[in-house]
C-alpha positions in Angstrom: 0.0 0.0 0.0 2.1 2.7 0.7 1.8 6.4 2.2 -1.3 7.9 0.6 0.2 11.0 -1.4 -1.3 14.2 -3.1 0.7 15.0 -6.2 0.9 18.5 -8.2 1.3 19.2 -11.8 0.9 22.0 -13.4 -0.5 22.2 -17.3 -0.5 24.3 -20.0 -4.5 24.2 -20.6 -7.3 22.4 -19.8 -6.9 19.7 -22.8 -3.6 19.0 -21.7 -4.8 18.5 -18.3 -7.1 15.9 -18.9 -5.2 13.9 -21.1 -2.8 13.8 -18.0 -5.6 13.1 -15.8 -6.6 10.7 -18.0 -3.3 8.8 -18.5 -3.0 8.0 -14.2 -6.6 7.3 -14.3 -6.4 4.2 -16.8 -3.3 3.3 -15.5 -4.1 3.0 -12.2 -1.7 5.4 -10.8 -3.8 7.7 -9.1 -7.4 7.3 -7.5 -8.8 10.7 -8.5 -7.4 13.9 -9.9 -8.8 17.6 -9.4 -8.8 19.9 -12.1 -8.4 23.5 -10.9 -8.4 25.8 -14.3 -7.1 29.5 -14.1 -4.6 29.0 -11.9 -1.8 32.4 -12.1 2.1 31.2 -12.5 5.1 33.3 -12.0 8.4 31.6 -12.1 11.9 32.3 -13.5 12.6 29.9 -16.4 15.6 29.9 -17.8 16.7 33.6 -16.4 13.3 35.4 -17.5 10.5 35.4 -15.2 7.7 34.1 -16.3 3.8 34.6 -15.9 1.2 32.3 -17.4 -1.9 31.1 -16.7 -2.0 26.9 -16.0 -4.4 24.2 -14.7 -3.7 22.5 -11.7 -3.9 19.0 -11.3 -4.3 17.5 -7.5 -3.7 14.0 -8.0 -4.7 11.7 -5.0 -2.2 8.5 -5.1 0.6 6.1 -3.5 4.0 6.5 -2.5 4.8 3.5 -4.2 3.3 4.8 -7.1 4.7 7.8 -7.7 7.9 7.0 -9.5 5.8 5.4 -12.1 2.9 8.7 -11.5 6.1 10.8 -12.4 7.5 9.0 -15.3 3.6 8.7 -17.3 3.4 12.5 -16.6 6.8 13.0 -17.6 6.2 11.1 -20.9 2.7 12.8 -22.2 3.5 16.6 -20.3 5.0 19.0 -23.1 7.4 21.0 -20.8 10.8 20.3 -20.5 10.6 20.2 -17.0 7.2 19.4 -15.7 6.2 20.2 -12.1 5.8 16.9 -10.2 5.8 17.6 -6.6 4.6 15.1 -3.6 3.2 16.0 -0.6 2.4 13.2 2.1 -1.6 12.8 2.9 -0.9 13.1 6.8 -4.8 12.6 7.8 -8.1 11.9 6.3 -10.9 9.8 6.1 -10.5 6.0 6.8 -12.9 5.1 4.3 -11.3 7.6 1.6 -7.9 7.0 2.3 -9.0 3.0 1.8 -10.8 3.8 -1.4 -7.1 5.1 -2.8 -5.6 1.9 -1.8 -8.4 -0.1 -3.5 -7.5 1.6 -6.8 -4.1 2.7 -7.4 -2.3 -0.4 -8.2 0.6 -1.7 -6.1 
């Protein structure tokens, strides 16, 4: 099973999103994924700073699955360097915390 995680990644749009989404969804990689649209970005990229608008995935999954989360987002995301960032699920609901376990694969 694993530590339950919540996962970030940024998009470029919406349609990018939910091919993402899509992608850990039939592959079993993550157990649900929130779309937030319209999210703001500033960030330095390659010495400029930067400002564009992105979708937000929050992507509810496994430790053990994220290498695997991270590589499949990694292989359909178009930046170079995709945000991919982990945060550990430190409480929550027995029954939803169970449901994750139930579908990300091990």
């Amino acid at each position: 099973m694993g530590e339950r995680i919540v996962v970030l990644v940024t998009a470029p749009s919406e349609d990018m999103a939910r091919d993402i989404a899509r992608t850990l969804l039939e592959q079993k990689l993550a157990a649900c994924v929130n779309l937030i649209p319209a999210v703001a970005s500033m960030y330095t990229w390659e010495g400029e700073l930067c400002s564009d608008e992105e979708v937000l995935l929050v992507i509810k999954s496994t430790s053990r699955a994220f290498n695997e989360l991270a590589a499949a987002v990694r292989n359909v995301h178009p930046y170079d360097v995709p945000e991919i960032i982990a945060l550990p699920i430190v409480a929550g609901s027995q029954d939803y915390l169970g449901w994750i376990d139930e579908v990300v694969k091990d």
